[in-house]
C-alpha positions as CSV (number, residue, x, y, z in Angstrom):
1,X,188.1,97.1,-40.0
2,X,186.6,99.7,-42.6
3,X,184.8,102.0,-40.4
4,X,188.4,102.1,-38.2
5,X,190.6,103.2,-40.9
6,X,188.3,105.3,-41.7
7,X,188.9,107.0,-38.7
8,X,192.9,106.2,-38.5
9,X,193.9,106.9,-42.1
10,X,193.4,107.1,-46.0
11,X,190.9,105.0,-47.2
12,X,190.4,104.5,-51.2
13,X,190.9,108.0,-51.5
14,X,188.2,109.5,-48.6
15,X,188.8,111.9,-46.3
16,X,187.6,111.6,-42.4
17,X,186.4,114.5,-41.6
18,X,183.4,113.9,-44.2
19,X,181.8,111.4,-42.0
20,X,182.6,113.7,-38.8
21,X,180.8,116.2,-41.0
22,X,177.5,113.9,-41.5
23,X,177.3,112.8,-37.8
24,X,177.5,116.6,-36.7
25,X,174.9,117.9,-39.7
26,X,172.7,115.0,-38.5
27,X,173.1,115.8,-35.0
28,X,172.2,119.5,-35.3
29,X,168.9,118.3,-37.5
30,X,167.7,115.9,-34.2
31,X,168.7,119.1,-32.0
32,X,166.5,121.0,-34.1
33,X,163.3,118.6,-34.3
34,X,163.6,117.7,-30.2
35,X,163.5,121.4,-30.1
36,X,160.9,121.9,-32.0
37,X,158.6,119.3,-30.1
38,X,159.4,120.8,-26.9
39,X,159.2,124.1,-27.7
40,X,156.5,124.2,-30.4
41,X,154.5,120.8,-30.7
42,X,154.7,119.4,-27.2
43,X,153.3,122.3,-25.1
44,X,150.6,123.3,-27.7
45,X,149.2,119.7,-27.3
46,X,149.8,119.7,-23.5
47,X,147.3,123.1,-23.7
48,X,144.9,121.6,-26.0
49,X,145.1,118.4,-23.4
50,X,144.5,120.9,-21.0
51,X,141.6,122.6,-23.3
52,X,140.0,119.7,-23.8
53,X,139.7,118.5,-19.7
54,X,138.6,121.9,-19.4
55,X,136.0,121.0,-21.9
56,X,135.1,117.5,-19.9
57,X,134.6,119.0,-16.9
58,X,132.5,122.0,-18.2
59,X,130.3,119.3,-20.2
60,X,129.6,117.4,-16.8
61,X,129.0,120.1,-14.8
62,X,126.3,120.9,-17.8
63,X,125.1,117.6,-18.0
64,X,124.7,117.4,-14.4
65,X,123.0,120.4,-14.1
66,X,120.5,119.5,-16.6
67,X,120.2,116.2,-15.2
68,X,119.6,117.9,-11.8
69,X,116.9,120.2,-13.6
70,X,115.4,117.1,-15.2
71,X,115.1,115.3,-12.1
72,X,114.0,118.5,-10.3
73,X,111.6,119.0,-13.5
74,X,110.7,115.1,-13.0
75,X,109.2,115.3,-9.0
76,X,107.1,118.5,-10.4
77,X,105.7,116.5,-13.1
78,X,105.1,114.0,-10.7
79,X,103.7,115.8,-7.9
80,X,101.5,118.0,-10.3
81,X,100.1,114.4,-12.2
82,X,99.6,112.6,-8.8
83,X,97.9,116.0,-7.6
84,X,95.7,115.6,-10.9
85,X,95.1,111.7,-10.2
86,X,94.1,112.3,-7.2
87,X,91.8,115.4,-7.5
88,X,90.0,113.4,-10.8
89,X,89.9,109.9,-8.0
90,X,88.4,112.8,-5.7
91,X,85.8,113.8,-8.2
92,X,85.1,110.5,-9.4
93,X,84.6,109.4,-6.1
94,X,81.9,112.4,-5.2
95,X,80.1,111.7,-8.5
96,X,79.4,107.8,-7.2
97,X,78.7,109.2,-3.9
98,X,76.3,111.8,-5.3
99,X,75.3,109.3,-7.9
100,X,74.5,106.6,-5.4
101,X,72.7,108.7,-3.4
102,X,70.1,110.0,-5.8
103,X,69.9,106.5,-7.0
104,X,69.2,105.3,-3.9
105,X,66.5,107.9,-3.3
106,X,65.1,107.3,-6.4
107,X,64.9,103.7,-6.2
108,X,63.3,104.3,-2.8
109,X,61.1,106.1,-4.5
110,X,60.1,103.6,-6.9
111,X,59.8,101.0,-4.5
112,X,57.3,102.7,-2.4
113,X,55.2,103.3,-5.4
114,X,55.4,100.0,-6.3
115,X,54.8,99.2,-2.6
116,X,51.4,101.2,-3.6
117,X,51.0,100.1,-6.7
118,X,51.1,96.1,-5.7
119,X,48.8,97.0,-2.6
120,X,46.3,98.8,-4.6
121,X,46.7,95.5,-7.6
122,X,45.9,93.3,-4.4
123,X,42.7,95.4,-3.4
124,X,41.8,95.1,-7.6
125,X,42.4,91.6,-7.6
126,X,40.4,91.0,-3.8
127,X,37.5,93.3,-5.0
128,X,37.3,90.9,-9.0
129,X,37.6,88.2,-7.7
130,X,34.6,89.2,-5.1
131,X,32.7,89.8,-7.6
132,X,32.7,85.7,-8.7
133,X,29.6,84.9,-8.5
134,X,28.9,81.7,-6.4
135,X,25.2,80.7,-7.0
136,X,24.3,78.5,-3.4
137,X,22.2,75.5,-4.1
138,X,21.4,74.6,-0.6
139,X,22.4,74.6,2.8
140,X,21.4,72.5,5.4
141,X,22.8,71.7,9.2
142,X,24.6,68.0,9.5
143,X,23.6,68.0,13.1
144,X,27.4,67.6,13.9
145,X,29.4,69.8,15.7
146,X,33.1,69.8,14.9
147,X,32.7,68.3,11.1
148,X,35.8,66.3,10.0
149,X,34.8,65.1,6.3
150,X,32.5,65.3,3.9
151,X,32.4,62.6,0.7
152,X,29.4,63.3,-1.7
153,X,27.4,60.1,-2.5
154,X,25.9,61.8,-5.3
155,X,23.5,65.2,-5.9
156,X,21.1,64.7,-3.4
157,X,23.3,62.8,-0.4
158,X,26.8,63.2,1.8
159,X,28.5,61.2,3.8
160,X,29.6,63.0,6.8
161,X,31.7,62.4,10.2
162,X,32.3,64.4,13.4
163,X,35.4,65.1,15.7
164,X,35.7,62.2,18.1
165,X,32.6,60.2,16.7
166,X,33.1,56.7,15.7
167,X,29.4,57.0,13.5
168,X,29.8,58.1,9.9
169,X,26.2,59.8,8.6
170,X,24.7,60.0,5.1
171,X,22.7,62.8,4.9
172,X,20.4,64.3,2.0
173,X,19.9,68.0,1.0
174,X,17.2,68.3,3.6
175,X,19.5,67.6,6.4
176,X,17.8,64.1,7.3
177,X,19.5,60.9,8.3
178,X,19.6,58.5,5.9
179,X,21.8,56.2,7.1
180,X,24.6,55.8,10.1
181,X,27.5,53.3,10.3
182,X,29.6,52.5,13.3
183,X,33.4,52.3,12.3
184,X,35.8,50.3,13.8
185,X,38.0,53.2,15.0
186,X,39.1,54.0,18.8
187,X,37.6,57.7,18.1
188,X,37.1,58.9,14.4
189,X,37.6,57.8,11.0
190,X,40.6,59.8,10.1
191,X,39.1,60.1,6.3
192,X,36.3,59.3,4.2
193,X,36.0,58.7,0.6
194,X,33.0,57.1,-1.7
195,X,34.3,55.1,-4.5
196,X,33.2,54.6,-8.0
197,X,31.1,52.0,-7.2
198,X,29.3,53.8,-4.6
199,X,31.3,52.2,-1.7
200,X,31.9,54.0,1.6
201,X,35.7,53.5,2.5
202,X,37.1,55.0,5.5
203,X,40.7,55.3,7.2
204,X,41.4,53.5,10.5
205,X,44.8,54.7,12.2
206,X,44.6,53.3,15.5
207,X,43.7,49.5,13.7
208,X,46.1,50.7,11.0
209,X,43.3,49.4,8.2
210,X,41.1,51.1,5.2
211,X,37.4,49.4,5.7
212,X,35.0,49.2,3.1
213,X,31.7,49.7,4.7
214,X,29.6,47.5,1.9
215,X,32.0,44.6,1.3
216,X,32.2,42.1,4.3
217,X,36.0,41.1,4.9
218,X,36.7,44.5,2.0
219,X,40.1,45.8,4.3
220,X,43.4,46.9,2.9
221,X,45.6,46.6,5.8
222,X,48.5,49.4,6.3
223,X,52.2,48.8,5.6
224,X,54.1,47.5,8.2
225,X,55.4,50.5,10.6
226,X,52.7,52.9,8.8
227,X,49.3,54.5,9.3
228,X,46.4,54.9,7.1
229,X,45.3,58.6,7.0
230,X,44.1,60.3,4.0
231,X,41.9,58.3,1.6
232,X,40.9,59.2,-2.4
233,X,39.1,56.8,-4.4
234,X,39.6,57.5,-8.2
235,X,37.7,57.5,-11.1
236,X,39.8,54.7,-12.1
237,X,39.1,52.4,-9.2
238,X,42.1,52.3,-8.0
239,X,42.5,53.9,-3.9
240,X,45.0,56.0,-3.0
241,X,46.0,56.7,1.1
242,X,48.1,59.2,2.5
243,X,49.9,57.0,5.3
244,X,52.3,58.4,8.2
245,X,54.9,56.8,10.7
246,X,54.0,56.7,14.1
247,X,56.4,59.4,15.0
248,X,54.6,61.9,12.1
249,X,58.2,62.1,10.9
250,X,57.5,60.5,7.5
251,X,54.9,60.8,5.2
252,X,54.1,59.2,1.6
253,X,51.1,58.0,-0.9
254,X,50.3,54.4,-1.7
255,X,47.8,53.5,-4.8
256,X,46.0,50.6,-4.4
257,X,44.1,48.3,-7.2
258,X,42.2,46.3,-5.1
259,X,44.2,45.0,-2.3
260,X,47.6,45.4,-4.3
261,X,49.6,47.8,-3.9
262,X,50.3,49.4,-7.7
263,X,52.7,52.2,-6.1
264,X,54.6,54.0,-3.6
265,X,55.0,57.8,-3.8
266,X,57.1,59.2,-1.5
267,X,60.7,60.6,-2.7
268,X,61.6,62.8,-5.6
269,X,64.2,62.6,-8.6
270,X,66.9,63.0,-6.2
271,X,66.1,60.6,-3.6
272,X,64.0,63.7,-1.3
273,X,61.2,63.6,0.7
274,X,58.1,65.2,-1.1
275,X,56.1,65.1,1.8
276,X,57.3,67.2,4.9
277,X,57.2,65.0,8.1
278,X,54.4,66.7,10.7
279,X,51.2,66.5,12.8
280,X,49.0,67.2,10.2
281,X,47.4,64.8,7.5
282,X,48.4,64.5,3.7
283,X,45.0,65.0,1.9
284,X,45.0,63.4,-1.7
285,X,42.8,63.8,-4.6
286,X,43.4,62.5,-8.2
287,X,42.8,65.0,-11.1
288,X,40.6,64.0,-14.2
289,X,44.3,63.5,-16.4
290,X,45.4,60.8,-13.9
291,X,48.0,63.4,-11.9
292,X,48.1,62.9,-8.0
293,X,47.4,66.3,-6.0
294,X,48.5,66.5,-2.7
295,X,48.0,69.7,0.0
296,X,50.7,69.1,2.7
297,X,49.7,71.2,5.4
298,X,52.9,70.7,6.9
299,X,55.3,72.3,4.3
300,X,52.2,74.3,3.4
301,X,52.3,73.7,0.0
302,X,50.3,71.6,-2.6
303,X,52.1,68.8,-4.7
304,X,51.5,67.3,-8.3
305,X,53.2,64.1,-9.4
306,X,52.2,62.7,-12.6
307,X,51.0,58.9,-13.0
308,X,54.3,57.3,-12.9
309,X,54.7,59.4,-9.6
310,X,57.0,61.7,-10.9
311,X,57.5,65.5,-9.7
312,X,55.2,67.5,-12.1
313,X,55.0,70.8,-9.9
314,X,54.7,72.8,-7.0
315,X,51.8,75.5,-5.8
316,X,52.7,77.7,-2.5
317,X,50.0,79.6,-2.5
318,X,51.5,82.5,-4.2
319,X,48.0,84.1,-4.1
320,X,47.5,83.8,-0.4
321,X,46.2,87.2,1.2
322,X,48.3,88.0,4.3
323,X,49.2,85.1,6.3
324,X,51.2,81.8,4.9
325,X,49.7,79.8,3.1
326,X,48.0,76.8,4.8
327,X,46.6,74.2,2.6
328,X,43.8,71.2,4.0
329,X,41.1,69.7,1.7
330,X,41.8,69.3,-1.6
331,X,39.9,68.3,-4.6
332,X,39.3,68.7,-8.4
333,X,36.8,69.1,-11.4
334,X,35.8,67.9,-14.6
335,X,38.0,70.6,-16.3
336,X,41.3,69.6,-14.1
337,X,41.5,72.4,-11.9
338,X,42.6,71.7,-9.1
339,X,40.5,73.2,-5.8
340,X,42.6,73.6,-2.4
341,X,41.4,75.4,1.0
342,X,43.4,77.5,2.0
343,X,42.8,77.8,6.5
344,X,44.4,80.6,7.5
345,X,43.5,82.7,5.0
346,X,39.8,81.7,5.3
347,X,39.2,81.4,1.5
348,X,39.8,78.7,-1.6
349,X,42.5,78.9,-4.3
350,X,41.6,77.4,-7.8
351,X,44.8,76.4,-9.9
352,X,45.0,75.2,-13.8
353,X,46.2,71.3,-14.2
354,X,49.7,72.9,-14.8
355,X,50.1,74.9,-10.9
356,X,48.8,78.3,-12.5
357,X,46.7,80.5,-10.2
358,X,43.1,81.1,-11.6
359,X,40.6,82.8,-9.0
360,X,40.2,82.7,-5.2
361,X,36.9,82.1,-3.7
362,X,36.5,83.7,-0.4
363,X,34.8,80.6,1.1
364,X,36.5,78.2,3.3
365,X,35.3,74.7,4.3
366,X,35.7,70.7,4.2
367,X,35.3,70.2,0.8
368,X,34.1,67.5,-1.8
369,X,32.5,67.6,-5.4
370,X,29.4,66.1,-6.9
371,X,28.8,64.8,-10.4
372,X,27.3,67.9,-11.6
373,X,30.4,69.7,-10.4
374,X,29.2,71.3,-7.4
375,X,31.2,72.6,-4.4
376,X,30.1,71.0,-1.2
377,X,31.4,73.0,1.9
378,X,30.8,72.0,5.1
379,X,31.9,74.3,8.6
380,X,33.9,72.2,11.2
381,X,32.4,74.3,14.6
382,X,28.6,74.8,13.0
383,X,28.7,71.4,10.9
384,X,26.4,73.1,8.2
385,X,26.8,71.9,4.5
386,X,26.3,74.4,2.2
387,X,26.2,73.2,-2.1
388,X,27.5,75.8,-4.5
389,X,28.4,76.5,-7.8
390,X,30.7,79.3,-9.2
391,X,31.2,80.5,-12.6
392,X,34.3,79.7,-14.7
């Protein structure tokens, strides 16, 4: 109702056209500043807007381009570094070649000389050891051809048996009979032994039996399924037989005390075989510190076992001369080496108690040992006896 008479009429003493005034000055003033933002404010910031995405768009193109240069910058470093890996893989590669190879040559090289070098310690060794001197005591002729065994009696007399010959002879150094005994075997004792009473004791396979020449009703009859073949009486007393299946398959050791059998060797720690099944005879000897030496022929090798029958070591004939090692006849001396022909090789190794090679004597023969220590050799196709000693 005011603000209307203002505009109608009087009004405590104001005048209309004041107000009118006001609206008008005010007006003008907005006219002034919307001019002012359009004509002054508005298109300076629409340039620097414009500026500024002139700026953008010049800083992406120059980032791009540096990234462009970068990457471009990028597959140069990368094709010059895998150039560089591969020429140093390149060169690496020809120094192992060429390294390699001059290895190789020179290792050939040194093998050939030790090629030499182990020949020409051979030849050393072969011409030493023929220089052992083995002193012969006698020699005489057995009157058998094909020679089996050989068991000394004493110094002075042998017990020997031929190749499909039931008689077993006791000869003196002369070479004259001194006594023959008829065995009970189908063809030949298998082996002969003499124990410490002065017994002869002899293997019978066919009969399956080990006889006692001297002792009437004296037989030790084989296991059942098993045959008597190699025979070693021992300083103890005690007898110890190499036995056999009938199909050779198996093979094992029996010690006897008497009659009784005191123990079966046959199987190692591990429940394996020692003895390697085969045609050919386990020959047994027992050494003076109560170990049990065996030569098996068939895995051509000699075995130790102690006296609880237990694994002490093995000897392949390291020191054989060319062909394989082929042990037969076995036996030992009053310093416990252990003495072991050697067939093929036509000569006899001699071993320590602990399996270390000693010497080689180039003999070869059925062996057995007298009191005194001496080596009697007989020859199987001659049947001469020759009785040696040979230095330590």
């Amino acid at each position: 109702m005011a603000a209307k008479k203002l505009f109608t009429g009087a009004h405590n003493g104001h005048r209309i056209i004041e107000i009118k005034d006001i609206v008008d000055e005010k007006k003008k003033l907005v006219e002034k500043d919307t001019a002012y933002l359009k004509d002054d404010i508005i298109p300076k910031l629409e340039k620097a807007d414009t500026e500024l995405e002139s700026k953008l768009a010049a800083l992406n193109a120059k980032c791009d381009k540096l990234e462009q240069l970068v990457i471009e910058h990028g597959d140069k470093w990368q094709r010059c570094v895998e150039e560089i890996v591969a020429k140093n893989k390149k060169d690496i590669a020809d120094m192992r070649g060429n390294g390699i190879r001059k290895l190789k040559e020179y290792q050939k090289e040194v093998k050939n000389a030790l090629e030499s070098l182990n020949e020409i310690a051979l030849q050393n060794e072969m011409i030493f050891q023929s220089m052992d001197v083995t002193v012969e005591i006698a020699s005489f002729h057995t009157g058998i051809t094909d020679l089996r065994r050989i068991a000394c009696l004493n110094t002075e007399k042998v017990w020997v048996t031929g190749h499909n010959s039931k008689a077993i002879t006791r000869i003196n150094l002369q070479g004259s009979v001194q006594e023959t005994v008829i065995s009970t075997c189908p063809n030949h004792p298998s082996d002969i032994s003499v124990s410490k009473k002065g017994h002869l004791l002899y293997t019978d396979v066919q009969n399956e039996v080990i006889n006692d020449v001297h002792q009437t009703r004296a037989q030790i009859k084989a296991l059942q399924g098993w045959k008597p073949v190699g025979l070693c009486c021992t300083q103890s007393g005690d007898i110890l037989v190499s036995m056999r299946t009938s199909n050779y398959e198996q093979r094992k050791i029996i010690q006897y005390e008497g009659q009784t059998i005191k123990q079966e060797i046959e199987k190692d720690d591990h429940g394996h075989p020692l003895y390697k099944g085969g045609e050919y005879m386990l020959s047994v000897t027992e050494n003076n510190n109560g170990v049990i030496c065996v030569s098996d022929v068939n895995g051509k090798i000699v075995i130790v076992v102690n006296k609880a029958g237990i694994l002490r070591f093995r000897y392949k004939g390291e020191q054989s001369k060319k062909e394989q090692f082929f042990p037969t006849s076995i036996v030992t001396d009053s310093a416990g080496r252990i003495i072991v022909r050697d067939v093929r090789n036509s000569c006899t190794h001699i071993i320590d108690q602990d399996g270390q090679f000693l010497r080689r004597l180039d003999l070869c023969g059925i062996m057995s040992l007298d009191t005194l220590g001496r080596l009697w050799v007989g020859q199987f196709e001659s049947g001469n006896v020759k009785v040696i000693t040979y230095t330590e």
